[in-house]
mmCIF file as Biopython writes it, N, C-alpha, C and O atoms, coordinates in Angstrom:
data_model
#
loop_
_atom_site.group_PDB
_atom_site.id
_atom_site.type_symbol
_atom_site.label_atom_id
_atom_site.label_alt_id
_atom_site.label_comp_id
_atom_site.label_asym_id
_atom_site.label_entity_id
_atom_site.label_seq_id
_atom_site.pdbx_PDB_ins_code
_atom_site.Cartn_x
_atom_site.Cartn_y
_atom_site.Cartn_z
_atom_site.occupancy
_atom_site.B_iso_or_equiv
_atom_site.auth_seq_id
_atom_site.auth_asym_id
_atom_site.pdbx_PDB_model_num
ATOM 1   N N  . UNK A ? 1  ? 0.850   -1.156 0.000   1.0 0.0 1  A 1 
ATOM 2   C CA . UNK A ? 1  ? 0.000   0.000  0.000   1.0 0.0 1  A 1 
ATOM 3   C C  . UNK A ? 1  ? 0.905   1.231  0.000   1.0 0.0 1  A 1 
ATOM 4   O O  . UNK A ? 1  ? 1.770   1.352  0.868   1.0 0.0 1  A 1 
ATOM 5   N N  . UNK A ? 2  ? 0.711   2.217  -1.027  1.0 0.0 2  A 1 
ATOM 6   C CA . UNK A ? 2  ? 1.186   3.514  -0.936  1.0 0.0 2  A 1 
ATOM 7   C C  . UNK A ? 2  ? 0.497   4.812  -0.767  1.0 0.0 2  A 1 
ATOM 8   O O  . UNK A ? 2  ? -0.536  5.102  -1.370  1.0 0.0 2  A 1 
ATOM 9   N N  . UNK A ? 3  ? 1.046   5.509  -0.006  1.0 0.0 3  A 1 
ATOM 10  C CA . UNK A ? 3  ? -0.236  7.221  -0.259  1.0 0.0 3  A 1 
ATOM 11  C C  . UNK A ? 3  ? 0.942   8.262  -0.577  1.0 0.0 3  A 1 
ATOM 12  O O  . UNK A ? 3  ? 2.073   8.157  -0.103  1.0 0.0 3  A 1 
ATOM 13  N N  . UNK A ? 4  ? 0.677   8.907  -1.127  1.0 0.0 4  A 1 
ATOM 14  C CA . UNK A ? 4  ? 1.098   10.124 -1.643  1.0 0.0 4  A 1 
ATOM 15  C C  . UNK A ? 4  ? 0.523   11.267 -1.366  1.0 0.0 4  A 1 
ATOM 16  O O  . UNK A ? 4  ? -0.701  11.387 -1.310  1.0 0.0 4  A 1 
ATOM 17  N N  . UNK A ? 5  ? 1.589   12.499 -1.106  1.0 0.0 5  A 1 
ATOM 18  C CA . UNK A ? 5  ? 0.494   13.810 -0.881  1.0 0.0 5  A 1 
ATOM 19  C C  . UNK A ? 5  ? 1.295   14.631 -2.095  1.0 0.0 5  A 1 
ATOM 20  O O  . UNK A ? 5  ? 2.470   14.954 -2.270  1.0 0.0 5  A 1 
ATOM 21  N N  . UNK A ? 6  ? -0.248  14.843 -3.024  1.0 0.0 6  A 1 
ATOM 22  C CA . UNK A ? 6  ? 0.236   15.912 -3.927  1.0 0.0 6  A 1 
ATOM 23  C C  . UNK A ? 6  ? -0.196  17.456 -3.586  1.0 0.0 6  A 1 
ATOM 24  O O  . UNK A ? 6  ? -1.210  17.822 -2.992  1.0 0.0 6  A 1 
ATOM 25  N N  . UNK A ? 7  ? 0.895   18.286 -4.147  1.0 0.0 7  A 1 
ATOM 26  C CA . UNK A ? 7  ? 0.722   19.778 -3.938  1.0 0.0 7  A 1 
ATOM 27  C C  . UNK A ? 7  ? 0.581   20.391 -5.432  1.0 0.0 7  A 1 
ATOM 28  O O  . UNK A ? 7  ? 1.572   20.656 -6.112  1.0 0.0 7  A 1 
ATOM 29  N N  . UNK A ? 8  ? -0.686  20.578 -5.852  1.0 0.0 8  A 1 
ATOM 30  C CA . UNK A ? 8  ? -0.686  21.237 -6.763  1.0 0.0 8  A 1 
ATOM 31  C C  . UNK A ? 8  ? -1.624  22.853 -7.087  1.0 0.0 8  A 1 
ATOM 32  O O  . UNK A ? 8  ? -2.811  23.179 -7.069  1.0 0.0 8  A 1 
ATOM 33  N N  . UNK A ? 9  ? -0.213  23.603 -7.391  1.0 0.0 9  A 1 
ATOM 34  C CA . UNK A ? 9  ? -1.003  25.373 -7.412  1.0 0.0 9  A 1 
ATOM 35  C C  . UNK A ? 9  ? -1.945  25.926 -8.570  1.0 0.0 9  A 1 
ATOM 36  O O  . UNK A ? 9  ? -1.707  25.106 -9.457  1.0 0.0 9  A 1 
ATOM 37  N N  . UNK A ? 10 ? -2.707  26.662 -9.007  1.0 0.0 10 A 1 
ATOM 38  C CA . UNK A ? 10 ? -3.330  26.955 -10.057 1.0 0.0 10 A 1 
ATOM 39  C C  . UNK A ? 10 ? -2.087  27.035 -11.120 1.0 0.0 10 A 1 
ATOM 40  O O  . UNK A ? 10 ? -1.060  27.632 -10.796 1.0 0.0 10 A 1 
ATOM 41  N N  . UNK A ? 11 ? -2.241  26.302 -12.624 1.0 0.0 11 A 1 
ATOM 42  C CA . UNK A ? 11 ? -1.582  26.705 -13.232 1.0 0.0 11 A 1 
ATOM 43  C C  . UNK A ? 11 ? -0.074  25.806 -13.449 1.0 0.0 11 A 1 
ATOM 44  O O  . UNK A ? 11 ? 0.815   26.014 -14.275 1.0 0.0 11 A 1 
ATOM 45  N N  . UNK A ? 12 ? -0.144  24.957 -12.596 1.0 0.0 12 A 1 
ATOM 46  C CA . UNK A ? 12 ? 1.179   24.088 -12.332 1.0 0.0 12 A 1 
ATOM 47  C C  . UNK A ? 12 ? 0.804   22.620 -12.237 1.0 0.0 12 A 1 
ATOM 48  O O  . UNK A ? 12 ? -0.350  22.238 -12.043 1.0 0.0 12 A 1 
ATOM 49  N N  . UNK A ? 13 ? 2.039   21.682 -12.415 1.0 0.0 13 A 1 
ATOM 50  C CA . UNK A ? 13 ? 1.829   20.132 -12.659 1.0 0.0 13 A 1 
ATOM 51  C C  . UNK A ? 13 ? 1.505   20.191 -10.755 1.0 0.0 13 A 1 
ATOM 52  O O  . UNK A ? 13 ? 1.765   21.112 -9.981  1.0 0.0 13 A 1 
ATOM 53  N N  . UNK A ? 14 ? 0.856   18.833 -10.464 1.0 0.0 14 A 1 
ATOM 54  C CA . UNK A ? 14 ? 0.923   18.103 -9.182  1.0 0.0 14 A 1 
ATOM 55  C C  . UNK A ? 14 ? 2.335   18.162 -9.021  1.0 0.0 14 A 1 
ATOM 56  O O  . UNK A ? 14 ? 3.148   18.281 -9.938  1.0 0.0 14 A 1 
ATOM 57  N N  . UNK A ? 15 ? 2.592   18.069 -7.767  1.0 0.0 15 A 1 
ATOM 58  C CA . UNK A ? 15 ? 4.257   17.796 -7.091  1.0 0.0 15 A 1 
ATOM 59  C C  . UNK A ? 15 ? 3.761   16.850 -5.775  1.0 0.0 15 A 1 
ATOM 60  O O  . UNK A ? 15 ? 2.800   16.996 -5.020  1.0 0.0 15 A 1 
ATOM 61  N N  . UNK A ? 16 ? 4.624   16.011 -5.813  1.0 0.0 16 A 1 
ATOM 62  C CA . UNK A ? 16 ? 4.542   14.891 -4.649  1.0 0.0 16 A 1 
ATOM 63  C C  . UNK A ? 16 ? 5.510   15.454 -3.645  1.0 0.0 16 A 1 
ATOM 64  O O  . UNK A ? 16 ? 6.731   15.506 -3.785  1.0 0.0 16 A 1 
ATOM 65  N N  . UNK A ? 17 ? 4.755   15.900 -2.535  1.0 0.0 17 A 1 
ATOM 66  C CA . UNK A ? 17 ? 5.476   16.491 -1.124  1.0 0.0 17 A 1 
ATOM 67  C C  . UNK A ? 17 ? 5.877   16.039 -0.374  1.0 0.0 17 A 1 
ATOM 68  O O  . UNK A ? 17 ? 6.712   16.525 0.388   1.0 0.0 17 A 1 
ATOM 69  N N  . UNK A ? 18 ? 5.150   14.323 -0.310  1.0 0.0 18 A 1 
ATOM 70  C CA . UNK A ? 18 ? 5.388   13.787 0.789   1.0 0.0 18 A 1 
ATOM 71  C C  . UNK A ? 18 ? 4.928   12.534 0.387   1.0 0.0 18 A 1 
ATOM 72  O O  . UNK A ? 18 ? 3.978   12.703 -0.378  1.0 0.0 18 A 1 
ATOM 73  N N  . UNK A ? 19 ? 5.260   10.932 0.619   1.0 0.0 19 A 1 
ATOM 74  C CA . UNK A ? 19 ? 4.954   9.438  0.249   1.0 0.0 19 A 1 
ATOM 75  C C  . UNK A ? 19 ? 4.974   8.601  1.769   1.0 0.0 19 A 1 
ATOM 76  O O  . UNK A ? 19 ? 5.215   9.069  2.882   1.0 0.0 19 A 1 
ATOM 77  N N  . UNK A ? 20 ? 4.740   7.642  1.504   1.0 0.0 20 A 1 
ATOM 78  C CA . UNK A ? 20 ? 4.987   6.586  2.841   1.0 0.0 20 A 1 
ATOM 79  C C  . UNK A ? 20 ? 4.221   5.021  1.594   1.0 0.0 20 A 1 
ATOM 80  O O  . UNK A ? 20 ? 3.522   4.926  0.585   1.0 0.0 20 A 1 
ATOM 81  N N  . UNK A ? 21 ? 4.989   4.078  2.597   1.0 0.0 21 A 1 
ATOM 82  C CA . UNK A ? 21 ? 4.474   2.662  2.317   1.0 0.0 21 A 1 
ATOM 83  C C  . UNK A ? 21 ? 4.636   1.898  3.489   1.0 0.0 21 A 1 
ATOM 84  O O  . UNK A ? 21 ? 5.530   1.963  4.333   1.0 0.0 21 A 1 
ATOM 85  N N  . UNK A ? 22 ? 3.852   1.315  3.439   1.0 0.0 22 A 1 
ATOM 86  C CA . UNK A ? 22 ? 3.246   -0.161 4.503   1.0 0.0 22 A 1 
ATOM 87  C C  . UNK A ? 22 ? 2.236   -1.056 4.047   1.0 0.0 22 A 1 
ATOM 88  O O  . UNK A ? 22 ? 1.540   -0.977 3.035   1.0 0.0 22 A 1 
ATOM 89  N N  . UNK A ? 23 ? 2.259   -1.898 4.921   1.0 0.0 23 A 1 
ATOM 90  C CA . UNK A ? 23 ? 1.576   -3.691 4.168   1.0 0.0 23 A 1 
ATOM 91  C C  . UNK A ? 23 ? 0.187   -3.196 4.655   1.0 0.0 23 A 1 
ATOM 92  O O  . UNK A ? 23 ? -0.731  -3.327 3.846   1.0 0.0 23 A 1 
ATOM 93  N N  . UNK A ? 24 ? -0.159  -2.523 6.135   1.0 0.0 24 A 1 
ATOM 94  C CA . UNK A ? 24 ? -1.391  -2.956 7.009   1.0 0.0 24 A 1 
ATOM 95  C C  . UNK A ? 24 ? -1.423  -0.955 7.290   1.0 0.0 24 A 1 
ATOM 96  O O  . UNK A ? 24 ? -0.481  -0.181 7.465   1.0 0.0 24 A 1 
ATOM 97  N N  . UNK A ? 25 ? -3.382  -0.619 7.201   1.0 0.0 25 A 1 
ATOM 98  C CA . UNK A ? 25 ? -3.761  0.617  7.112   1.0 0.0 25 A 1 
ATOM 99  C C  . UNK A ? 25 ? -3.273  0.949  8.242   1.0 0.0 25 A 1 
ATOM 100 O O  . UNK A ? 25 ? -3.016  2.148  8.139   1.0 0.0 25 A 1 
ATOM 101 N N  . UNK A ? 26 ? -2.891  0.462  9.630   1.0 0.0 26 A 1 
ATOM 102 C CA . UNK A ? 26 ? -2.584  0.984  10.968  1.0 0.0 26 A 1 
ATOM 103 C C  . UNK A ? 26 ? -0.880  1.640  10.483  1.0 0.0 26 A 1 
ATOM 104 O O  . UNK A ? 26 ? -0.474  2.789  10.656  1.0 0.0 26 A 1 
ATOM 105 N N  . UNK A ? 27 ? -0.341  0.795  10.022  1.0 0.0 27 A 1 
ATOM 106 C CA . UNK A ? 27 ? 1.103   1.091  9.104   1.0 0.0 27 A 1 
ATOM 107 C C  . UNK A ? 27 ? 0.660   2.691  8.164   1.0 0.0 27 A 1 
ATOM 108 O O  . UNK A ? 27 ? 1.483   3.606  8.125   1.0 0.0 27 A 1 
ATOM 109 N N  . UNK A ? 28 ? -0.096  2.759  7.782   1.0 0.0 28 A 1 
ATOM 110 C CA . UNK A ? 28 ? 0.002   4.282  6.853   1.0 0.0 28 A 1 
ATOM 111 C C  . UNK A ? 28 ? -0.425  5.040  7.662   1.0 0.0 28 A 1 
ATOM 112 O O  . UNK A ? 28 ? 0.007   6.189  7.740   1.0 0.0 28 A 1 
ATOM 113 N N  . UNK A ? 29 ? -1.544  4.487  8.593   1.0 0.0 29 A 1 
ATOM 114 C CA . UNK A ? 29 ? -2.525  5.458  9.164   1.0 0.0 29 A 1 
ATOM 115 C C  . UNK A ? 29 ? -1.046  6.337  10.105  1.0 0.0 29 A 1 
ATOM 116 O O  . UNK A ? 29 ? -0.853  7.552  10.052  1.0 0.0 29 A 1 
ATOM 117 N N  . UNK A ? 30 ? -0.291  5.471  10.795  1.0 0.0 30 A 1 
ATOM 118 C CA . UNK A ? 30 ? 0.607   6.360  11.355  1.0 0.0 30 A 1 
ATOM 119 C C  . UNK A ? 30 ? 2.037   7.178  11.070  1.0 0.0 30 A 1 
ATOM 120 O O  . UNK A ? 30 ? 3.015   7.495  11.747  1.0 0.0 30 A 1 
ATOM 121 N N  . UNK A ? 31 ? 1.494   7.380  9.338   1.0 0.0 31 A 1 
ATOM 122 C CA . UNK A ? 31 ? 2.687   8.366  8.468   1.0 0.0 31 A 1 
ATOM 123 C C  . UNK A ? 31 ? 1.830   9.058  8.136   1.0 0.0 31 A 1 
ATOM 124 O O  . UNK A ? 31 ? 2.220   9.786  7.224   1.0 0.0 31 A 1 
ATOM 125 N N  . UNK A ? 32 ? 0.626   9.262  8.453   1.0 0.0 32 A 1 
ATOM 126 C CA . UNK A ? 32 ? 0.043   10.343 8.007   1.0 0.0 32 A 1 
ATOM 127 C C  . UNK A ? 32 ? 0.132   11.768 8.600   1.0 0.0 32 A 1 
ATOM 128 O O  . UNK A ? 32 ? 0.001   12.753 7.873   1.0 0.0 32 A 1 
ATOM 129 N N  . UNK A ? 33 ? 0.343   11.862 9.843   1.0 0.0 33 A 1 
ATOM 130 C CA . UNK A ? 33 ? 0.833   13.343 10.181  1.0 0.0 33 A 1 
ATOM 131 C C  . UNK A ? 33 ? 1.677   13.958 9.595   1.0 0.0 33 A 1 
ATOM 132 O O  . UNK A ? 33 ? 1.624   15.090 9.116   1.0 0.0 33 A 1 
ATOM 133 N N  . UNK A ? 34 ? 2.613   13.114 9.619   1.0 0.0 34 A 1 
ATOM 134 C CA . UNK A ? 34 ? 4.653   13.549 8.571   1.0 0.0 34 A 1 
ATOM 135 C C  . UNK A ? 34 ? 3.940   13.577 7.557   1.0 0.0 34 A 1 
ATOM 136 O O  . UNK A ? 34 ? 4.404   14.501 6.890   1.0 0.0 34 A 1 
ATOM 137 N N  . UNK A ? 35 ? 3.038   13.109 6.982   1.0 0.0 35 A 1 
ATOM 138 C CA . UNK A ? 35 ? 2.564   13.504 5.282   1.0 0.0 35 A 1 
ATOM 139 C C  . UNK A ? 35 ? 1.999   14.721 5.536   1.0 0.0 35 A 1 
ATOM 140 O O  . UNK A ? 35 ? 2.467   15.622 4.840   1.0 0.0 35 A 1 
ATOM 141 N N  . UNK A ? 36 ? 1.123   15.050 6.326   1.0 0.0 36 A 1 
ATOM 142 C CA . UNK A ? 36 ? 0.444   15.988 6.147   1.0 0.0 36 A 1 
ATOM 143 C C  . UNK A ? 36 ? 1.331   17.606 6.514   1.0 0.0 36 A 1 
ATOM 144 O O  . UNK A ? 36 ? 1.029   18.701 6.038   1.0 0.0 36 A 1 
ATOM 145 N N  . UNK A ? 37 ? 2.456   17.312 7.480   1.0 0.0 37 A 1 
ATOM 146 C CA . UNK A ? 37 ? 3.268   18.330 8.060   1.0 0.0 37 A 1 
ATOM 147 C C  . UNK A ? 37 ? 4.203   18.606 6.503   1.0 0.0 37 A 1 
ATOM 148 O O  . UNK A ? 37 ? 4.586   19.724 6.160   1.0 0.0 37 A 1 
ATOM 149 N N  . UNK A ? 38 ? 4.390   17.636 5.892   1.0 0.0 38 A 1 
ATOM 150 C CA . UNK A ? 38 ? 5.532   17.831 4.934   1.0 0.0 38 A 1 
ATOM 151 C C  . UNK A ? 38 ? 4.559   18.816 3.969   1.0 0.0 38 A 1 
ATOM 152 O O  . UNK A ? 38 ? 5.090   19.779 3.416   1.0 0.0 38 A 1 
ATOM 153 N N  . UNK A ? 39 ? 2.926   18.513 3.757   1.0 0.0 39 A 1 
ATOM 154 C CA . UNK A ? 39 ? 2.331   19.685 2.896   1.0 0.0 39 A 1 
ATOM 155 C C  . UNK A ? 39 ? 2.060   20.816 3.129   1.0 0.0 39 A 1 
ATOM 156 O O  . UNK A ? 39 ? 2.038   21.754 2.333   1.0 0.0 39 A 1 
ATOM 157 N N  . UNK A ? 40 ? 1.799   20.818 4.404   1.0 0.0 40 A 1 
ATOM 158 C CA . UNK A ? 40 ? 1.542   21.770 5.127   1.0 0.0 40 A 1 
ATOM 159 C C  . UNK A ? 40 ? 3.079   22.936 5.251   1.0 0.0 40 A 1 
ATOM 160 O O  . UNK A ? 40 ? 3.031   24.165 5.199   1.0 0.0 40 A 1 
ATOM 161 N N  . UNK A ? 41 ? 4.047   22.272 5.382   1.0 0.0 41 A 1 
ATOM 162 C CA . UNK A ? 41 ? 5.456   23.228 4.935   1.0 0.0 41 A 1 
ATOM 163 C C  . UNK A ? 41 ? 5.577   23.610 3.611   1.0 0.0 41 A 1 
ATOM 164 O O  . UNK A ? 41 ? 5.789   24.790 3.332   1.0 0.0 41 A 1 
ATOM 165 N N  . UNK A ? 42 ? 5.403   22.245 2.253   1.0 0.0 42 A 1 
ATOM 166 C CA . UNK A ? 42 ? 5.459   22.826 0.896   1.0 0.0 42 A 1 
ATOM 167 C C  . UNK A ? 42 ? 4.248   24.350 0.734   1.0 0.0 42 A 1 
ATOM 168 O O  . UNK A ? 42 ? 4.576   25.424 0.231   1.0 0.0 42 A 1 
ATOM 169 N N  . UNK A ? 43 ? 2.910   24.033 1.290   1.0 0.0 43 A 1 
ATOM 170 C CA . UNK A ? 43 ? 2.276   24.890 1.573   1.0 0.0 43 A 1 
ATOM 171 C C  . UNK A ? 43 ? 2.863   26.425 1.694   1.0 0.0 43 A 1 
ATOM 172 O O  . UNK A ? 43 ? 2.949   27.258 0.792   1.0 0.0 43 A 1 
ATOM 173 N N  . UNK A ? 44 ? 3.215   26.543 2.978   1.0 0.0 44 A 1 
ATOM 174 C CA . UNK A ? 44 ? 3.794   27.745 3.100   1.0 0.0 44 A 1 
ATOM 175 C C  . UNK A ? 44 ? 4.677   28.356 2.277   1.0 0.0 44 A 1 
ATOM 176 O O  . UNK A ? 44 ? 4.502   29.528 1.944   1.0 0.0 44 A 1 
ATOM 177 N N  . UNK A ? 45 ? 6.079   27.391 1.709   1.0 0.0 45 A 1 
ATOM 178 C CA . UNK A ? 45 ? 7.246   27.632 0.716   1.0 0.0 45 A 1 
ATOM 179 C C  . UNK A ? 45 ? 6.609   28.745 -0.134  1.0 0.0 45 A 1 
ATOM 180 O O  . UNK A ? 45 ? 7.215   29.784 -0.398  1.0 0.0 45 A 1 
ATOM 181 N N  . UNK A ? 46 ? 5.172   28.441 -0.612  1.0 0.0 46 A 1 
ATOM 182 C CA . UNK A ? 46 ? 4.641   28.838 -1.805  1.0 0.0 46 A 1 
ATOM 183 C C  . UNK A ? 46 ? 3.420   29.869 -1.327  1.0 0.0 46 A 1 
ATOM 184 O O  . UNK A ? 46 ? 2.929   30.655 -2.137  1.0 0.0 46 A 1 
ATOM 185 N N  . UNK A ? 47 ? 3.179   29.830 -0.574  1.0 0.0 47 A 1 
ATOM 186 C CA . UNK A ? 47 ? 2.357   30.978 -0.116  1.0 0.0 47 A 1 
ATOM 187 C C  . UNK A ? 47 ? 2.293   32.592 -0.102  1.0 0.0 47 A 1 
ATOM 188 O O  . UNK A ? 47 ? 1.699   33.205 0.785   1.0 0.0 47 A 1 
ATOM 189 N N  . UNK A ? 48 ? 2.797   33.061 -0.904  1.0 0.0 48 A 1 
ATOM 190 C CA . UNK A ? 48 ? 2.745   34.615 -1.147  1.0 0.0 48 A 1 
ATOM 191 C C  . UNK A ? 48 ? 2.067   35.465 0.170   1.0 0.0 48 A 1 
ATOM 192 O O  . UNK A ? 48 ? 2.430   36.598 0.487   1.0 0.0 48 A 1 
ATOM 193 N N  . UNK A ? 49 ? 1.083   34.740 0.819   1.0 0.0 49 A 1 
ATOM 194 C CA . UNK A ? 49 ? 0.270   35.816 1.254   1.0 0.0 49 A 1 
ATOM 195 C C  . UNK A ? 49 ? -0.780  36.900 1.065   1.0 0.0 49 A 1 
ATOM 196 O O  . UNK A ? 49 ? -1.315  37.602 1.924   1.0 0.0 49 A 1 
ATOM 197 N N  . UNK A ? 50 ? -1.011  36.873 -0.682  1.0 0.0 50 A 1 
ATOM 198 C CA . UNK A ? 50 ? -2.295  37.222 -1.174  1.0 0.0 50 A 1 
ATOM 199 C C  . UNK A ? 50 ? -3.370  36.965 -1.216  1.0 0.0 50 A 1 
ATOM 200 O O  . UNK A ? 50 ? -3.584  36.521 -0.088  1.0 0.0 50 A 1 
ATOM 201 N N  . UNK A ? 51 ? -4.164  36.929 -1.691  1.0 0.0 51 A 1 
ATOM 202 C CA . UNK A ? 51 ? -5.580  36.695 -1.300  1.0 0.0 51 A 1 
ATOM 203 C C  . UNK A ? 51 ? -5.675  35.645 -3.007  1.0 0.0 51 A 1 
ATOM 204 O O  . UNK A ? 51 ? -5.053  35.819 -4.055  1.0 0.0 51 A 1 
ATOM 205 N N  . UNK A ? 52 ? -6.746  34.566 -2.624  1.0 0.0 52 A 1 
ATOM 206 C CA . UNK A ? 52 ? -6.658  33.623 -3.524  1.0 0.0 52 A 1 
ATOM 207 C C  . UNK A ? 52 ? -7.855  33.757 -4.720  1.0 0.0 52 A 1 
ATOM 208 O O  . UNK A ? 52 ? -9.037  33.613 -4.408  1.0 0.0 52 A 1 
ATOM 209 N N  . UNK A ? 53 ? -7.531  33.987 -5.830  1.0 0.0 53 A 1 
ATOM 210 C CA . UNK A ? 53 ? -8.067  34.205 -6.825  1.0 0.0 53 A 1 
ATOM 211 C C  . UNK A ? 53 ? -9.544  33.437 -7.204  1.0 0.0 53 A 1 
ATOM 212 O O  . UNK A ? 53 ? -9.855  32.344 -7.679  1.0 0.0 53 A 1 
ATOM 213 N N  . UNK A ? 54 ? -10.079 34.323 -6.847  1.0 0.0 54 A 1 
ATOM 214 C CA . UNK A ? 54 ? -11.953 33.803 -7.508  1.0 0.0 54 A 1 
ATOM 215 C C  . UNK A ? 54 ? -12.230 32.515 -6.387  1.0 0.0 54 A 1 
ATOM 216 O O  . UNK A ? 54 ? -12.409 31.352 -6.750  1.0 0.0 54 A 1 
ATOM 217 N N  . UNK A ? 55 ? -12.226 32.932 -5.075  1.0 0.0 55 A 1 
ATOM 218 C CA . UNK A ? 55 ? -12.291 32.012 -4.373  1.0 0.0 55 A 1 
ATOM 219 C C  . UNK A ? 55 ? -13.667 33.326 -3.507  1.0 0.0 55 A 1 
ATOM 220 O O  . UNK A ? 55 ? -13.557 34.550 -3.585  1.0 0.0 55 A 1 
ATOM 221 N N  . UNK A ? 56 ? -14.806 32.591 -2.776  1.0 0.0 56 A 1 
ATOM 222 C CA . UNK A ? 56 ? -15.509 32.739 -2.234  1.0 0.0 56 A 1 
ATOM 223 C C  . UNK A ? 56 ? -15.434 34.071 -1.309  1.0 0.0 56 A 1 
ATOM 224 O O  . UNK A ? 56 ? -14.377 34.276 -0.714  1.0 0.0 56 A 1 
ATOM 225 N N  . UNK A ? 57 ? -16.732 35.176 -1.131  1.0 0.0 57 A 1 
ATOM 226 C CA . UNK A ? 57 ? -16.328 36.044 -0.118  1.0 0.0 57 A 1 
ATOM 227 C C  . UNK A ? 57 ? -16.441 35.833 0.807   1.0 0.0 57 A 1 
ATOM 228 O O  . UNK A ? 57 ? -16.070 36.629 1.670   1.0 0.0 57 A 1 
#
């Protein structure tokens, strides 16, 4: 079993931020924070700080 976290911005390919593998879901279930921290940093890398285009008031 594999999961992948993709990061993809308007306008750009997917980028894989973060992966893990294991046999049994208790095995992924507990790489999922480090997956989610590793997007959550690519996140920021790329974050300008503007306000996000044609997104809801």
């Amino acid at each position: 079993m594999k999961v992948e976290v993709l990061l993809q911005t308007a306008g750009q390919l997917a980028v894989v931020v973060g992966e893990a593998e294991g046999d049994t879901w208790p095995e992924m279930r507990a790489e999922l924070p480090a997956l989610f921290r590793e997007l959550a940093e690519a996140i920021e890398k790329t974050s300008d700080g503007g306000e996000v285009p044609h997104a809801p008031a």
